[in-house]
N, C-alpha and C positions, 0 to 999 in steps of 0.2 A: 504494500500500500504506500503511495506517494505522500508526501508530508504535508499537512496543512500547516499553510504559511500564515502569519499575522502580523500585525504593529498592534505595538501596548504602550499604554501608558502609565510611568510612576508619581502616583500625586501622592502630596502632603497630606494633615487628615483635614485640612479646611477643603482640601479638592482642587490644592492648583496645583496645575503638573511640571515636575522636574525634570523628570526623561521621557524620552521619545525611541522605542526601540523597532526592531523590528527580527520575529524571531518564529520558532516552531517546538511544537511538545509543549515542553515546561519550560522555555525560557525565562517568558514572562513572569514567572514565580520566582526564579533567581536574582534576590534582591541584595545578594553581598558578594557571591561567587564570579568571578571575573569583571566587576564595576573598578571604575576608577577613582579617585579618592574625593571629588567633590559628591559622586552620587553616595561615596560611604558615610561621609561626612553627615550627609540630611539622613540615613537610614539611621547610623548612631543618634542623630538627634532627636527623633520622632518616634524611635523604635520600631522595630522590621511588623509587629503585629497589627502599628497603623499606619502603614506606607498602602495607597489604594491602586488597586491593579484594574488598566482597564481595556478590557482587549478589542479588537476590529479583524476578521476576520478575513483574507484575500483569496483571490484566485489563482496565485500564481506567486514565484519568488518574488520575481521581477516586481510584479504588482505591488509587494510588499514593502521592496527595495524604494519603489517610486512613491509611494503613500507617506514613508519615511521621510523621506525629502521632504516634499509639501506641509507633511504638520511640522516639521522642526521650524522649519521657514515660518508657517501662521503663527504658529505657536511664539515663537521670539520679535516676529511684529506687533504682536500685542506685548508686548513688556517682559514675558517671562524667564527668568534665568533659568537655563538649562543647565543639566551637567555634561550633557551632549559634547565630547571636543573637537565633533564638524559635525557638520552640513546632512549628515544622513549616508542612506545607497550605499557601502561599502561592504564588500564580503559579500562568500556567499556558503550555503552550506554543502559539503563532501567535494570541499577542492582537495585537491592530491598534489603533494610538492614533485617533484623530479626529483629521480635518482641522485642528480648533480647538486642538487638542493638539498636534499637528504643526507646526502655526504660531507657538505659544507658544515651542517648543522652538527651532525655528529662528531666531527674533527674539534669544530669550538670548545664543545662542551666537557671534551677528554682532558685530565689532569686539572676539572674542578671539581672538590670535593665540596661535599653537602655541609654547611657547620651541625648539622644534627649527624651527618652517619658517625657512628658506633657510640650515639649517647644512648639508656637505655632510661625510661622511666624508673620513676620509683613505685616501690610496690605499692604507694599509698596514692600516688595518681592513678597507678594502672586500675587501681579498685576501684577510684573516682569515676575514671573515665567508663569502664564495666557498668557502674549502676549508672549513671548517665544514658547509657544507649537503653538500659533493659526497662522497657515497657513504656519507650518512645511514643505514646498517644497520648492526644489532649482529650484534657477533660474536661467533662461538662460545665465545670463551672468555668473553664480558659473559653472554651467554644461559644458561652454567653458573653462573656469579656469582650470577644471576637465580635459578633453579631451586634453587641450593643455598638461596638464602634464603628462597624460599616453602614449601621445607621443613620449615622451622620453625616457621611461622606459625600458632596457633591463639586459636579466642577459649574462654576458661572454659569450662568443663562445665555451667556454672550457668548462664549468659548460652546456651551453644547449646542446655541441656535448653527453655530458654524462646522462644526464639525457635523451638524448634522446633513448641510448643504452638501458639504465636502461629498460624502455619503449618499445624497441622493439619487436615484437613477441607476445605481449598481445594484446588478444582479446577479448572483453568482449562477452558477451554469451546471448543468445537470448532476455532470461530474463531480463539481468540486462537492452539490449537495450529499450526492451519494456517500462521498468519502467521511462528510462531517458527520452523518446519519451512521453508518457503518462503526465507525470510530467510538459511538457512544453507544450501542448496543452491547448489553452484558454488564453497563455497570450497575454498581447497586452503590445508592446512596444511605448513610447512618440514619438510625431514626431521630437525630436531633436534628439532622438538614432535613428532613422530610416534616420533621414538626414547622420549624423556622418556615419552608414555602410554605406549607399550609397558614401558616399566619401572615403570607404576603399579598392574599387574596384580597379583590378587592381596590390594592395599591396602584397606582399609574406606574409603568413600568418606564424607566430611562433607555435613551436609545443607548446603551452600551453596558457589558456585563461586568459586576464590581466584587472580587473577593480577594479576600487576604491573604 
């Protein structure tokens, strides 16, 4: 199955947005894992639980690529600092270096040693870090925490009248529908998110989808 492409957005918890990405899978949820140090800078500041994710879904890389472009640009003529260090469009996903590239890289990297190899934790981190992983699920009362604060979360009337223009008139294409249809068939969602949309009934729904 081909990868569905998107651009997201990282907003503050008032709703105004910081980054501008464009990506596939989980990107979009990687809010510390390869960012650069002004976008680390706002997650440390606001905390990764209220950084607001918000995604737009494309037809293609390229599409994605160019979508990119366009909101960085609207986005930074209305006022906003990004943590963006250009313009968008850049990259793309399952490039493959050359041979001759590969051997460049590996040459450099010969006769530098790690400052961590051959340090070993101590038994009293190793134990830390053991109960740290073991029974990795939030809980109910963090999951409320979560919920109450995506609550809050919107972007401007002015930024979603426009984004939503941006948006207008696309249609994705049979394909692409297939693959997003495809894609979420089989999962099963907890019965706290099943309680939370039951109590969303009723609500006017925003043109774009918001989770933490």
């Amino acid at each position: 199955m081909e990868k569905q492409f998107y651009i997201y957005l990282h907003c503050k918890p008032d709703g105004s947005p910081f980054y501008v990405g464009k990506g596939c899978d989980k990107r979009s949820h990687a809010t510390v894992c390869g960012r650069n140090a002004h976008h680390n800078r706002v997650v440390k500041k606001y905390g990764r639980a209220n950084i607001g994710i918000f995604v737009f879904h494309c037809e293609s890389e390229q599409h994605a690529l160019d979508d990119e472009v366009s909101t960085i640009k609207q986005l930074r003529s209305e006022g906003y600092v990004l943590a963006n260090c250009s313009d968008g469009g850049e990259g793309t996903v399952g490039y493959n270096h050359t041979e001759a590239a590969r051997m460049k890289m590996s040459a450099a990297k010969k006769g530098k040693e790690s400052p961590l190899r051959g340090k070993k934790s101590s038994t009293e981190t190793r134990a830390k870090q053991s109960a740290a992983r073991k029974g990795n699920v939030k809980l109910a009362e963090h999951c409320r925490k979560l919920s109450a604060a995506n609550a809050v979360r919107q972007i401007s009337d002015e930024t979603r009248a426009k984004l939503r223009v941006a948006h207008t008139g696309r249609t994705a294409s049979a394909e692409t529908r297939a693959k997003i249809s495809a894609s979420k068939i089989g999962r099963q969602r907890p019965d706290l998110a099943l309680r939370n949309i039951g109590n969303t009934y009723g609500r006017r729904r925003s043109i774009v989808m918001v989770s933490a």
